[in-house]
PDB file as gemmi writes it, atoms N, CA and C in Angstrom:
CRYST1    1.000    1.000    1.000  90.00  90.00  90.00 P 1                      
ATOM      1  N   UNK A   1      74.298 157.862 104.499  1.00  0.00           N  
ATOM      2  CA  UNK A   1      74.524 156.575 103.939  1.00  0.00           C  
ATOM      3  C   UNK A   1      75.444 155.789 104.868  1.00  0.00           C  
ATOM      4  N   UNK A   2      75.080 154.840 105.401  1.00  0.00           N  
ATOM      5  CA  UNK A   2      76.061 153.633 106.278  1.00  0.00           C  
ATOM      6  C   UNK A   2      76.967 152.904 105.563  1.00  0.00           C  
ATOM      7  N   UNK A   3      77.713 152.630 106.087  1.00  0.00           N  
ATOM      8  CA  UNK A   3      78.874 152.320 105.750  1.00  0.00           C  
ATOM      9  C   UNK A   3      78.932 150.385 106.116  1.00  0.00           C  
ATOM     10  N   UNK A   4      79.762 149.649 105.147  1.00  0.00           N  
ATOM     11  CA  UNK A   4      79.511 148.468 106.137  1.00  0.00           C  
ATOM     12  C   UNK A   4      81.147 148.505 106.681  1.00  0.00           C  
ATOM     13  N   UNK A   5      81.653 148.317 108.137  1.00  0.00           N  
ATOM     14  CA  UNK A   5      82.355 147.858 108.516  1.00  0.00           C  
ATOM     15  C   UNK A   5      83.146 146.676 107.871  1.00  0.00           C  
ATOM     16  N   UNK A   6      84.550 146.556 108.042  1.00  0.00           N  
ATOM     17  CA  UNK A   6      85.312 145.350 107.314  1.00  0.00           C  
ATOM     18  C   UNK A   6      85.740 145.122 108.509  1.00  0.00           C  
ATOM     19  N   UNK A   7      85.875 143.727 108.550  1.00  0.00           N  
ATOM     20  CA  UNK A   7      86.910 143.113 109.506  1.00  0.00           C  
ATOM     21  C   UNK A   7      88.008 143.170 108.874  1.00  0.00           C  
ATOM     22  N   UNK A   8      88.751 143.229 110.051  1.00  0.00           N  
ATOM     23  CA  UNK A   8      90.698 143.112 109.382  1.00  0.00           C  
ATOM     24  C   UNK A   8      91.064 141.715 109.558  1.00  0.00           C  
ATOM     25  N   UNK A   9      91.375 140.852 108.913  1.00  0.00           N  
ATOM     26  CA  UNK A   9      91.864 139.487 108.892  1.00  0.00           C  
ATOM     27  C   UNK A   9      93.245 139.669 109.447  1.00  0.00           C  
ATOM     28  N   UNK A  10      93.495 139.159 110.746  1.00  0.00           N  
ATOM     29  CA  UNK A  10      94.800 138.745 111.358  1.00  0.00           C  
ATOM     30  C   UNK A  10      95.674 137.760 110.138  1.00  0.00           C  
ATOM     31  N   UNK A  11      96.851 138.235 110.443  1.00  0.00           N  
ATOM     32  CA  UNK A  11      97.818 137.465 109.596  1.00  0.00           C  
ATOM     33  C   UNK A  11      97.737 136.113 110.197  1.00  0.00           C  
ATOM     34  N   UNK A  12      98.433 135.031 109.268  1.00  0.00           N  
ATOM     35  CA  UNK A  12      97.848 133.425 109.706  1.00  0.00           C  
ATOM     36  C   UNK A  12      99.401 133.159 110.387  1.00  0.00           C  
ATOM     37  N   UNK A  13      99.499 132.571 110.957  1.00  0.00           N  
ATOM     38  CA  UNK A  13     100.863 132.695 112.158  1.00  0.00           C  
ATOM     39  C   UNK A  13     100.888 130.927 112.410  1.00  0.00           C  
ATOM     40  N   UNK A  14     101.488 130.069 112.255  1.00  0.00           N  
ATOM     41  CA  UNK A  14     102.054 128.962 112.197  1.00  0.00           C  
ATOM     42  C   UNK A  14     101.660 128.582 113.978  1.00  0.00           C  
ATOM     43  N   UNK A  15     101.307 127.304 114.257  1.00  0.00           N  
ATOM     44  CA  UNK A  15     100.238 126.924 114.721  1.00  0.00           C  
ATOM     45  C   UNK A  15     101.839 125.830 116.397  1.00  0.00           C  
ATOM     46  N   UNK A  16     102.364 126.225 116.950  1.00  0.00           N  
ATOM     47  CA  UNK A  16     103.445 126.008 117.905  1.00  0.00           C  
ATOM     48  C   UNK A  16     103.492 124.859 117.953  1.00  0.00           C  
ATOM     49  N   UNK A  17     101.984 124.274 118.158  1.00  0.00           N  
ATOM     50  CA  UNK A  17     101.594 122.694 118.190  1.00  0.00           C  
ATOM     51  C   UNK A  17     102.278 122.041 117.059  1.00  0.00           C  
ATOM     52  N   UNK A  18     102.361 122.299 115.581  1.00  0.00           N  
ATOM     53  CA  UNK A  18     102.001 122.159 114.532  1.00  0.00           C  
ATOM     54  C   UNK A  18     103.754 121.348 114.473  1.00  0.00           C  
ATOM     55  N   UNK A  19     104.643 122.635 115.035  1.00  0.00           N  
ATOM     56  CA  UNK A  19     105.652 122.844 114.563  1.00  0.00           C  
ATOM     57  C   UNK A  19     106.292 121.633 115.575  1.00  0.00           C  
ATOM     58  N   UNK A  20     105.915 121.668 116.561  1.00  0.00           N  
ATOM     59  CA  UNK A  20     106.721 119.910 117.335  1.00  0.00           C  
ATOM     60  C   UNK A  20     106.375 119.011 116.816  1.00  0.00           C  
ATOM     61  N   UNK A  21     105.059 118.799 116.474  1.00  0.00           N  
ATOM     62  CA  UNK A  21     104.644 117.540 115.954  1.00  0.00           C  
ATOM     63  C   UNK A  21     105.542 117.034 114.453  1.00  0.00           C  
ATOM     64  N   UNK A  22     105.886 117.953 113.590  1.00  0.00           N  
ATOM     65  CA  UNK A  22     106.982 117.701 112.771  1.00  0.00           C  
ATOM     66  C   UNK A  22     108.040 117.295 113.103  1.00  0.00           C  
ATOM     67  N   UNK A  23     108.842 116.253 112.503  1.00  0.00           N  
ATOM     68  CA  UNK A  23     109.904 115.300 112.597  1.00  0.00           C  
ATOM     69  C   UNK A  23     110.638 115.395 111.592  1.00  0.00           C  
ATOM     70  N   UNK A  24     111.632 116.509 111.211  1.00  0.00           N  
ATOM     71  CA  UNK A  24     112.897 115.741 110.453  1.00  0.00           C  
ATOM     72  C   UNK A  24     113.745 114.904 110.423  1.00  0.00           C  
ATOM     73  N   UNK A  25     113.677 113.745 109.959  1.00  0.00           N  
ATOM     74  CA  UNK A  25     114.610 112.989 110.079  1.00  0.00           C  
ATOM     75  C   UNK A  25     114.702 111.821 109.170  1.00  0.00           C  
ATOM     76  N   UNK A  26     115.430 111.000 108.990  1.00  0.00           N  
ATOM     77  CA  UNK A  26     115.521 109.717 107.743  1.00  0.00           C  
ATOM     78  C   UNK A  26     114.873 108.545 108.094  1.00  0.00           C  
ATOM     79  N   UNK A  27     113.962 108.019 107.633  1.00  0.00           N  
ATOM     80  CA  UNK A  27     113.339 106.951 107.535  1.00  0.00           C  
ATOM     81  C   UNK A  27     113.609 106.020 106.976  1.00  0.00           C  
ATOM     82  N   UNK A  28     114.053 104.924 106.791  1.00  0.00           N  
ATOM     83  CA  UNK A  28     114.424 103.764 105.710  1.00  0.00           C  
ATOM     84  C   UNK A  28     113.203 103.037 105.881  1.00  0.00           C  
ATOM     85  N   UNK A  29     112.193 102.748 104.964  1.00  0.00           N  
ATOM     86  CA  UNK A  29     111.184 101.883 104.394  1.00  0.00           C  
ATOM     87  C   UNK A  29     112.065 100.579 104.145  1.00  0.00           C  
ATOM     88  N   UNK A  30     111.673  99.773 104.992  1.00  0.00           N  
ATOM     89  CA  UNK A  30     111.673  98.324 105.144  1.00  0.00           C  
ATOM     90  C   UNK A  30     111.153  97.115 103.967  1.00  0.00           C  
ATOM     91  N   UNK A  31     110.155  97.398 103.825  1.00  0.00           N  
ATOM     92  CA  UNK A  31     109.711  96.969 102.438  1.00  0.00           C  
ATOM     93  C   UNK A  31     110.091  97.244 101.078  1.00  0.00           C  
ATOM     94  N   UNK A  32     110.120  99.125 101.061  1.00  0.00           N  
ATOM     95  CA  UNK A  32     110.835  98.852  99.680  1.00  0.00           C  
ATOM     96  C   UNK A  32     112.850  98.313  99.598  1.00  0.00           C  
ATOM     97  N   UNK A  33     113.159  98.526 100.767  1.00  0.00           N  
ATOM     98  CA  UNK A  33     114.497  97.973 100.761  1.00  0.00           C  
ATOM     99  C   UNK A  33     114.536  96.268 100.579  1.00  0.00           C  
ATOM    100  N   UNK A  34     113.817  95.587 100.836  1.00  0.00           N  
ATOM    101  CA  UNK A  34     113.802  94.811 100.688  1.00  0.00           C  
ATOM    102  C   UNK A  34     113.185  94.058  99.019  1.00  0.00           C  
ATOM    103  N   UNK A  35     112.357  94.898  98.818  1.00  0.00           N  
ATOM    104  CA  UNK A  35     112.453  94.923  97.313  1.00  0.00           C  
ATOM    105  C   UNK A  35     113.573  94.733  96.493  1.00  0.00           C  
ATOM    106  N   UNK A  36     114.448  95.359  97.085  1.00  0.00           N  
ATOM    107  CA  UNK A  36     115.898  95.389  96.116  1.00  0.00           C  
ATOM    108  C   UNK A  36     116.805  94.227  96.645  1.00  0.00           C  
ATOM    109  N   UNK A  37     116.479  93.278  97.723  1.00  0.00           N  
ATOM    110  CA  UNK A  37     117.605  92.713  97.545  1.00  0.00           C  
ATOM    111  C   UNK A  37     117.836  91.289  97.004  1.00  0.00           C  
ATOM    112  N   UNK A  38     116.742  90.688  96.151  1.00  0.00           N  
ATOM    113  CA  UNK A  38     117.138  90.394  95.263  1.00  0.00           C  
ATOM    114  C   UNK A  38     117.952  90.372  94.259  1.00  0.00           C  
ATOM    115  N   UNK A  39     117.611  91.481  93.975  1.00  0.00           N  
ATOM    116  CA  UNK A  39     118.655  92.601  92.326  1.00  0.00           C  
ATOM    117  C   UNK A  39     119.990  92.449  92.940  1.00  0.00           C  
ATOM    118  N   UNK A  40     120.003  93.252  94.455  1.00  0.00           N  
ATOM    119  CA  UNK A  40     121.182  92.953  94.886  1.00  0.00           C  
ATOM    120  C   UNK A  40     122.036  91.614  95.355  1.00  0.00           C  
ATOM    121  N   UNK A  41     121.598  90.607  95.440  1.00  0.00           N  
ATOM    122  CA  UNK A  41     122.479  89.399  95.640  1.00  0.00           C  
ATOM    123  C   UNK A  41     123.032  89.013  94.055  1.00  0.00           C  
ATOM    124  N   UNK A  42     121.422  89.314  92.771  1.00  0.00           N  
ATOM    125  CA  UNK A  42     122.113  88.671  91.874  1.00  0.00           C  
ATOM    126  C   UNK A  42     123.350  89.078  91.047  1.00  0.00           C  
ATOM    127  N   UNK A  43     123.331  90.615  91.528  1.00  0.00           N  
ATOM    128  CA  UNK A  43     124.173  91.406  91.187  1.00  0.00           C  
ATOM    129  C   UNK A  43     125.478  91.479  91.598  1.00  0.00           C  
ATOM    130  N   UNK A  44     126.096  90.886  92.914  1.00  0.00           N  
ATOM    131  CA  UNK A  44     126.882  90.221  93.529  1.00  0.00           C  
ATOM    132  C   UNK A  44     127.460  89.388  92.890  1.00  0.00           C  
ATOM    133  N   UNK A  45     126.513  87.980  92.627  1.00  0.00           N  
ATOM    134  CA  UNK A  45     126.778  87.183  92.286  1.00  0.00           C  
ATOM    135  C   UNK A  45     127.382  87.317  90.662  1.00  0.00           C  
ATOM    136  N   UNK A  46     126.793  88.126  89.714  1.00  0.00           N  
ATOM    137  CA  UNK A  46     127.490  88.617  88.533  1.00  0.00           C  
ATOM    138  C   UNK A  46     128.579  89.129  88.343  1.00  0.00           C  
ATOM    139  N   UNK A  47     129.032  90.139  89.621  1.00  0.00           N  
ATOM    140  CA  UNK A  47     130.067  91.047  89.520  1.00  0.00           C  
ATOM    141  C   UNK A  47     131.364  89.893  90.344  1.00  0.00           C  
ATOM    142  N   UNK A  48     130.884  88.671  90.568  1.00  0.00           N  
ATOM    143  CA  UNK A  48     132.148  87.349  91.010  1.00  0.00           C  
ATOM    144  C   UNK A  48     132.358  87.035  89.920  1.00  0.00           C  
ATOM    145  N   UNK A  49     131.579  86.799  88.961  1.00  0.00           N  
ATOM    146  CA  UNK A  49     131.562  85.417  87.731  1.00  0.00           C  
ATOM    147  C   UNK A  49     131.852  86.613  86.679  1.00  0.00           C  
ATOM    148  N   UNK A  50     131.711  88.211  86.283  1.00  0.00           N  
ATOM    149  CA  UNK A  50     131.796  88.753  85.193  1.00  0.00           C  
ATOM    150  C   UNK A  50     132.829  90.217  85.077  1.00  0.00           C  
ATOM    151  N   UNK A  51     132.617  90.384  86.748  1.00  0.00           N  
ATOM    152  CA  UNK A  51     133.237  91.991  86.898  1.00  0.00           C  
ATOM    153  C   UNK A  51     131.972  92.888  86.538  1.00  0.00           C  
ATOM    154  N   UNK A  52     132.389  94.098  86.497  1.00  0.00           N  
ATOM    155  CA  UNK A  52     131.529  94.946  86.348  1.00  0.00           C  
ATOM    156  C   UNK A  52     130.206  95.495  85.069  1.00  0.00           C  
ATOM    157  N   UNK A  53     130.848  94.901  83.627  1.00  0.00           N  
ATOM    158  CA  UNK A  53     130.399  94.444  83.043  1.00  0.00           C  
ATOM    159  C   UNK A  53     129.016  94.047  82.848  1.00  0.00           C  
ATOM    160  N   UNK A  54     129.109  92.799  83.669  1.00  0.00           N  
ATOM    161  CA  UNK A  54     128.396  91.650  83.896  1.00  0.00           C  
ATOM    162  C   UNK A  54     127.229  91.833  85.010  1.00  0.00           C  
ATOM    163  N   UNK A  55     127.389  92.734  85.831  1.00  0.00           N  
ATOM    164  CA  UNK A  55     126.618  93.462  86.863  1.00  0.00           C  
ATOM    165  C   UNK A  55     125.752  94.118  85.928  1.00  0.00           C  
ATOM    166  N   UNK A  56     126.182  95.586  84.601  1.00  0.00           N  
ATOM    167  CA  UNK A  56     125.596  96.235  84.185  1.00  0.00           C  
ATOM    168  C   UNK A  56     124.502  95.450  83.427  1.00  0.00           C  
ATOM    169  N   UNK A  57     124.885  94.236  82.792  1.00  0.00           N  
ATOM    170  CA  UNK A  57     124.155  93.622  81.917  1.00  0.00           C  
ATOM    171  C   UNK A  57     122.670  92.591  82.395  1.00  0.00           C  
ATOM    172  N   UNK A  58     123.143  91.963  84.012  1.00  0.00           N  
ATOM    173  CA  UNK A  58     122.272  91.217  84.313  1.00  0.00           C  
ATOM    174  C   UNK A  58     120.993  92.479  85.215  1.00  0.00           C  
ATOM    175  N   UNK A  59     121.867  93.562  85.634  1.00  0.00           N  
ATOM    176  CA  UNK A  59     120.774  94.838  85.814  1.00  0.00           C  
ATOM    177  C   UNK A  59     119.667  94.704  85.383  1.00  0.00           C  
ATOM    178  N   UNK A  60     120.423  94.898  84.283  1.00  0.00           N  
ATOM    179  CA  UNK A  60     119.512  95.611  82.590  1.00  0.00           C  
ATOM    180  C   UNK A  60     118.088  94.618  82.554  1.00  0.00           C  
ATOM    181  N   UNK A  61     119.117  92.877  82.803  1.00  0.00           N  
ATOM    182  CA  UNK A  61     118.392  91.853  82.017  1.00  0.00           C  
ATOM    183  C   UNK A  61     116.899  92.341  83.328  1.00  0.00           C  
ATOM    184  N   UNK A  62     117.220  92.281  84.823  1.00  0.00           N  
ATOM    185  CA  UNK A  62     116.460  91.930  85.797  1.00  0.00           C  
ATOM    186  C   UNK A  62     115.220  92.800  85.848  1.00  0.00           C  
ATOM    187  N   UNK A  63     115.949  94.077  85.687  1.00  0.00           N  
ATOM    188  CA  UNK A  63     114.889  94.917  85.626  1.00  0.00           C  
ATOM    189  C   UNK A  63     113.947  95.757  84.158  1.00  0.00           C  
ATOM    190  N   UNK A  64     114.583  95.408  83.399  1.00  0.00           N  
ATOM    191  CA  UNK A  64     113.760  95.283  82.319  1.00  0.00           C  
ATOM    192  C   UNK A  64     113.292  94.343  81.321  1.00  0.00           C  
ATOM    193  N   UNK A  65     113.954  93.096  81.476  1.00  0.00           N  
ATOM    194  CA  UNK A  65     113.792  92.112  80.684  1.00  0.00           C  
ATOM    195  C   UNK A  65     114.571  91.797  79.280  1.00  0.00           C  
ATOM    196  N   UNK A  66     115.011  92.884  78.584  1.00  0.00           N  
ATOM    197  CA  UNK A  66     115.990  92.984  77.901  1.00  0.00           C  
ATOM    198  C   UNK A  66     116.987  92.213  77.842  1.00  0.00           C  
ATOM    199  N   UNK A  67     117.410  91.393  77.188  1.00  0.00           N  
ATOM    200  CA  UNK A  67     119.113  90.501  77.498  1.00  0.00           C  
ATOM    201  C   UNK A  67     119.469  91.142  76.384  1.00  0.00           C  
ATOM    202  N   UNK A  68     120.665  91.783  76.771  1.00  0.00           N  
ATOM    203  CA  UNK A  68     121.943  92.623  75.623  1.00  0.00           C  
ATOM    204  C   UNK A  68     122.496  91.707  74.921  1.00  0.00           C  
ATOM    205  N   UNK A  69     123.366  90.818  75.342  1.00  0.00           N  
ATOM    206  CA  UNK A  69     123.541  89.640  74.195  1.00  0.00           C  
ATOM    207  C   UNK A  69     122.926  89.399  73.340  1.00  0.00           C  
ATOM    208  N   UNK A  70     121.602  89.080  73.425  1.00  0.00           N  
ATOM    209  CA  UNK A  70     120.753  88.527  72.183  1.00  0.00           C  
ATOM    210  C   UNK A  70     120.224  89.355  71.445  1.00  0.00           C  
ATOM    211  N   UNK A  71     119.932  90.303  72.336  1.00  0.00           N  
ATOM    212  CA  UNK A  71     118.869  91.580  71.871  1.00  0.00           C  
ATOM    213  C   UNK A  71     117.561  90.699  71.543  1.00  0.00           C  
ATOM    214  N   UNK A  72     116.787  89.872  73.069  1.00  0.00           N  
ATOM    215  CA  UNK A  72     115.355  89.477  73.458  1.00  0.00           C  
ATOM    216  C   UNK A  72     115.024  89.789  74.352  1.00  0.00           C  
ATOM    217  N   UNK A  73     113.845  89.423  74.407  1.00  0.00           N  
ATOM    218  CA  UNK A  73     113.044  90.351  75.676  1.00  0.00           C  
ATOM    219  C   UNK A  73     113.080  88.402  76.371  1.00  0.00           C  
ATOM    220  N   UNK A  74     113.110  88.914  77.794  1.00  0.00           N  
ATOM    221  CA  UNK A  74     113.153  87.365  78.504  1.00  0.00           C  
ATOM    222  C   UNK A  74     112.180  87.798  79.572  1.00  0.00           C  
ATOM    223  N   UNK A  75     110.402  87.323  79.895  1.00  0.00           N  
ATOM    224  CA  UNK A  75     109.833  87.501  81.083  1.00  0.00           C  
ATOM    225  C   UNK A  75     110.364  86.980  82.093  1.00  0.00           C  
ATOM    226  N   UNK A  76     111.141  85.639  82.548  1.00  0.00           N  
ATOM    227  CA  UNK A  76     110.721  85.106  83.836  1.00  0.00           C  
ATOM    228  C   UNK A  76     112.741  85.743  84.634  1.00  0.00           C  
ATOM    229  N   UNK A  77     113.010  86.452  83.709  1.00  0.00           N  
ATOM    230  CA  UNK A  77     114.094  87.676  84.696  1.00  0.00           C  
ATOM    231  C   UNK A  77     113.396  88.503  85.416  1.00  0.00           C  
ATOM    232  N   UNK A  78     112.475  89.254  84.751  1.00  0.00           N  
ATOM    233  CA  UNK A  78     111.601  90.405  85.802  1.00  0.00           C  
ATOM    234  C   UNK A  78     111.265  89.428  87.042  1.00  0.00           C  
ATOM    235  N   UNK A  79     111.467  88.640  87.365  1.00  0.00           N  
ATOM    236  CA  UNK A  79     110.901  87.862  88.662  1.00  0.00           C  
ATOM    237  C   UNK A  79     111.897  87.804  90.174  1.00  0.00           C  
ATOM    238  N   UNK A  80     113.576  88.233  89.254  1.00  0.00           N  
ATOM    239  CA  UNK A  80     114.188  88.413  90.363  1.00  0.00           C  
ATOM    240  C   UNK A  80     114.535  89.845  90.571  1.00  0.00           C  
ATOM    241  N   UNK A  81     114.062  90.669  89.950  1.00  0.00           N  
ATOM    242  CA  UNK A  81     114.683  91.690  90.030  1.00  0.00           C  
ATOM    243  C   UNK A  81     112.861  93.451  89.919  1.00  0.00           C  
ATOM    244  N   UNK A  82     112.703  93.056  88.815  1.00  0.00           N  
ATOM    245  CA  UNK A  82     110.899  94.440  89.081  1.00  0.00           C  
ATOM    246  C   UNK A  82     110.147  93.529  89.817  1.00  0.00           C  
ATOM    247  N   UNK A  83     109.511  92.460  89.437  1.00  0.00           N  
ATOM    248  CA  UNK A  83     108.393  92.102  90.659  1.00  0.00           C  
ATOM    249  C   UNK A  83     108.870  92.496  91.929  1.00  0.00           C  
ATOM    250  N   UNK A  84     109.924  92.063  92.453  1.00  0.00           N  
ATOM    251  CA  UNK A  84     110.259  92.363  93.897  1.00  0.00           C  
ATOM    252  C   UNK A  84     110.034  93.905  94.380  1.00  0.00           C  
ATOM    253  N   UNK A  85     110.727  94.410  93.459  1.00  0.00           N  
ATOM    254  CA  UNK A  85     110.848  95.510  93.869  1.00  0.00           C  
ATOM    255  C   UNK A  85     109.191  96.802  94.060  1.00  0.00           C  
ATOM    256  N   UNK A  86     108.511  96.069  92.919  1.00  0.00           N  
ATOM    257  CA  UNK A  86     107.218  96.949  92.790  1.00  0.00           C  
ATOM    258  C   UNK A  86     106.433  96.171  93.908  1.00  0.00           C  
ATOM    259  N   UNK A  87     106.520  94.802  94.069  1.00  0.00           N  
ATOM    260  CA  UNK A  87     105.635  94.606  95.284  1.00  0.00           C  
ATOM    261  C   UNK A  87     106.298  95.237  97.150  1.00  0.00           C  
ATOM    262  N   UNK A  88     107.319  95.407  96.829  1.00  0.00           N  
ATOM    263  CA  UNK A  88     107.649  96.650  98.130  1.00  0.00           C  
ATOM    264  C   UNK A  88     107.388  97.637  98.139  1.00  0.00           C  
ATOM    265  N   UNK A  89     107.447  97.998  97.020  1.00  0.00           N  
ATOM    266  CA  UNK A  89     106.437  99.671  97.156  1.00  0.00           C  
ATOM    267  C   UNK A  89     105.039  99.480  96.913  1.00  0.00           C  
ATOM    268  N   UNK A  90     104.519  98.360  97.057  1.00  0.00           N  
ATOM    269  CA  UNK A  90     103.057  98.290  96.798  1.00  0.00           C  
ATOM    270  C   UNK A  90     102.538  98.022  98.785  1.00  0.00           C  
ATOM    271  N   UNK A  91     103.421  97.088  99.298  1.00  0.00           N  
ATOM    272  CA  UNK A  91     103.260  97.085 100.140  1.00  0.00           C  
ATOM    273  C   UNK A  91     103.578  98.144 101.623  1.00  0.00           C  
ATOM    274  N   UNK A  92     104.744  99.085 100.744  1.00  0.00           N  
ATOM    275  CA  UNK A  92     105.299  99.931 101.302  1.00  0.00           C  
ATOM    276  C   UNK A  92     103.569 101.079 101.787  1.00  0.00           C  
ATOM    277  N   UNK A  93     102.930 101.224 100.344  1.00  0.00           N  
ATOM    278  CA  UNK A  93     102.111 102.256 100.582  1.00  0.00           C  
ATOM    279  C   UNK A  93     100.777 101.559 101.150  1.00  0.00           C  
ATOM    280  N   UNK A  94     100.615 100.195 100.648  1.00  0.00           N  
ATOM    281  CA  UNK A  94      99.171  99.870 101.331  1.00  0.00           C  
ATOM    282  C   UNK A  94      99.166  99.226 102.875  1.00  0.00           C  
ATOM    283  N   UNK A  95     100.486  98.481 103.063  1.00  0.00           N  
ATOM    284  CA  UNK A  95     100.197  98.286 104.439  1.00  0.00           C  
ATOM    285  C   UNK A  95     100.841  99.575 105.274  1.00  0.00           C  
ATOM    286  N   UNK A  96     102.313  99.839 105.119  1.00  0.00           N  
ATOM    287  CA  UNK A  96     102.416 101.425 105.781  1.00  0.00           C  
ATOM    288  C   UNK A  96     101.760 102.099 105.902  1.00  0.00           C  
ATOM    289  N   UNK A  97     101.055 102.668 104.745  1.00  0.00           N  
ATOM    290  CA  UNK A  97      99.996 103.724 104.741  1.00  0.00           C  
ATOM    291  C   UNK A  97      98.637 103.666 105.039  1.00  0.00           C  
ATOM    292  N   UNK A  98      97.893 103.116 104.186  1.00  0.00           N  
ATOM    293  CA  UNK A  98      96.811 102.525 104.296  1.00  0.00           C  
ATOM    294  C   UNK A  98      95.615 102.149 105.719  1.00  0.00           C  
ATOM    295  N   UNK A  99      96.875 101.482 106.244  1.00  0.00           N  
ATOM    296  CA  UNK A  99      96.156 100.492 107.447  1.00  0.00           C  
ATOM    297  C   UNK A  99      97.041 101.245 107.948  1.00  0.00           C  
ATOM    298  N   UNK A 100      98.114 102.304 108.285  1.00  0.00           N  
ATOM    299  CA  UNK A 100      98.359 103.088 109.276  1.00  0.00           C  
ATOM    300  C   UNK A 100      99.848 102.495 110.145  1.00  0.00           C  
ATOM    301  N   UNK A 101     100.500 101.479 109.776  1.00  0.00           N  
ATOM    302  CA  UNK A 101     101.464 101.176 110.320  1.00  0.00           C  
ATOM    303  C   UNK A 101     102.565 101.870 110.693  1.00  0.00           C  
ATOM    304  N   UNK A 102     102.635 102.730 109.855  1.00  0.00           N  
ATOM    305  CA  UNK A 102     104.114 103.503 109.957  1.00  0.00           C  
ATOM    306  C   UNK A 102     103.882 104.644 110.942  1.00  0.00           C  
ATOM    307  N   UNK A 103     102.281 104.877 110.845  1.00  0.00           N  
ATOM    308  CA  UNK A 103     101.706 106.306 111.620  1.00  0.00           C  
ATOM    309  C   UNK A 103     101.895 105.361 113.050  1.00  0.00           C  
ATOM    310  N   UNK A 104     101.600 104.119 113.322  1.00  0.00           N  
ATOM    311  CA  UNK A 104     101.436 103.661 114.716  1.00  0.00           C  
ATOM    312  C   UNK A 104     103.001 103.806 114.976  1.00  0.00           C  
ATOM    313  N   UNK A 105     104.063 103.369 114.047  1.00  0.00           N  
ATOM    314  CA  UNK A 105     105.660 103.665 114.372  1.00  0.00           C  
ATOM    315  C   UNK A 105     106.033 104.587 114.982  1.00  0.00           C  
ATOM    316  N   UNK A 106     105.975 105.401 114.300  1.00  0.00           N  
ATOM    317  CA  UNK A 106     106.105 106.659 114.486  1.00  0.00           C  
ATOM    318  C   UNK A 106     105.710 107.643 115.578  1.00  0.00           C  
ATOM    319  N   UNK A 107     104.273 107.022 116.604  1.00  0.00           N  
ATOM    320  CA  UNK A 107     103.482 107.305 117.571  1.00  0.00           C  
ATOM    321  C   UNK A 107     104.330 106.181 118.599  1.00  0.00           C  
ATOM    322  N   UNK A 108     104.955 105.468 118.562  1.00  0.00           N  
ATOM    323  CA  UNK A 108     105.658 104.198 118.736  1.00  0.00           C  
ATOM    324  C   UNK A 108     106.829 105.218 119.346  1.00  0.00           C  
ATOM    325  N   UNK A 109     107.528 105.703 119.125  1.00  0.00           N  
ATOM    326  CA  UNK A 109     108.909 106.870 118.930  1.00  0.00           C  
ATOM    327  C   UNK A 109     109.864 105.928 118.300  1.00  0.00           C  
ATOM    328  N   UNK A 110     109.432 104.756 117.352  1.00  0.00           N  
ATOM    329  CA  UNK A 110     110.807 103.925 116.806  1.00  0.00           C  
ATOM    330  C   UNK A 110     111.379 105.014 115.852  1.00  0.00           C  
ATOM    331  N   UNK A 111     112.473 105.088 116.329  1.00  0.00           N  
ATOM    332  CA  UNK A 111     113.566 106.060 115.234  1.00  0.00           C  
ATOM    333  C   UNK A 111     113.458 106.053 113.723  1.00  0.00           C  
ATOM    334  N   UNK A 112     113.846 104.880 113.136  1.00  0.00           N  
ATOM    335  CA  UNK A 112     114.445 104.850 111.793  1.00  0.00           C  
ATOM    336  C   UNK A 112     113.533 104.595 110.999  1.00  0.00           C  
ATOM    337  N   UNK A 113     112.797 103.269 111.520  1.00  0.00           N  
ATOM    338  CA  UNK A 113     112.196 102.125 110.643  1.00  0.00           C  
ATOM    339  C   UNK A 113     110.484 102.136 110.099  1.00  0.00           C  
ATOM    340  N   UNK A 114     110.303 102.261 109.064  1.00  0.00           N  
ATOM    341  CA  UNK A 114     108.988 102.374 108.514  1.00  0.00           C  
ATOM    342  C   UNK A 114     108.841 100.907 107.965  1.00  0.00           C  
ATOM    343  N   UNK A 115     107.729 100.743 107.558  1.00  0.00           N  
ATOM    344  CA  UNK A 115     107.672  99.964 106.539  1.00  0.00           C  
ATOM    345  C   UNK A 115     106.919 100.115 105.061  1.00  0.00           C  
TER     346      UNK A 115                                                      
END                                                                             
């Protein structure tokens, strides 16, 4: 009776190429930072006129719509504070990613900056 032969599967061993082409390092996304700085000026501008307080509250108002004082919902706050911010991460992933910008950066050797 014959026997069938087995191959022995070599252990899988990490690929030398693999391992330069990896980059640790910090990236700051351009777009979604810029998302925030809206929130952040108006938040500035609150913490002159209210103290700290007044920062927590117009937060609240910007990014959720919520005003604590009244206890109402107010839409045209989300305009300085979530729209911005979700259209930087919208743009963060479709033009960065998408269409490849950050990959051309990066092939680029720019250090920090994504978008």
């Amino acid at each position: 009776m014959a026997t069938k032969a087995l191959a022995r599967r070599r252990p899988r061993r990490s690929n030398p190429r693999s391992r330069s082409r990896r980059r640790a390092g910090f990236t700051l996304p351009l777009a979604v930072v810029g998302g925030f700085m809206p929130l952040g000026c108006h938040a500035l501008q609150d913490f002159k006129e209210g103290g700290a307080i007044q920062v927590g509250k117009g937060v609240c108002q910007r990014t959720t719509g919520y005003v604590v004082d009244a206890g109402t919902f107010h839409w045209p706050s989300l305009n300085q504070g979530l729209w911005p911010i979700v259209l930087g991460i919208l743009v963060h992933k479709l033009v960065g990613g998408t269409l490849g910008v950050n990959r051309a950066l990066a092939r680029a050797k720019v250090p920090v900056l994504r978008i």
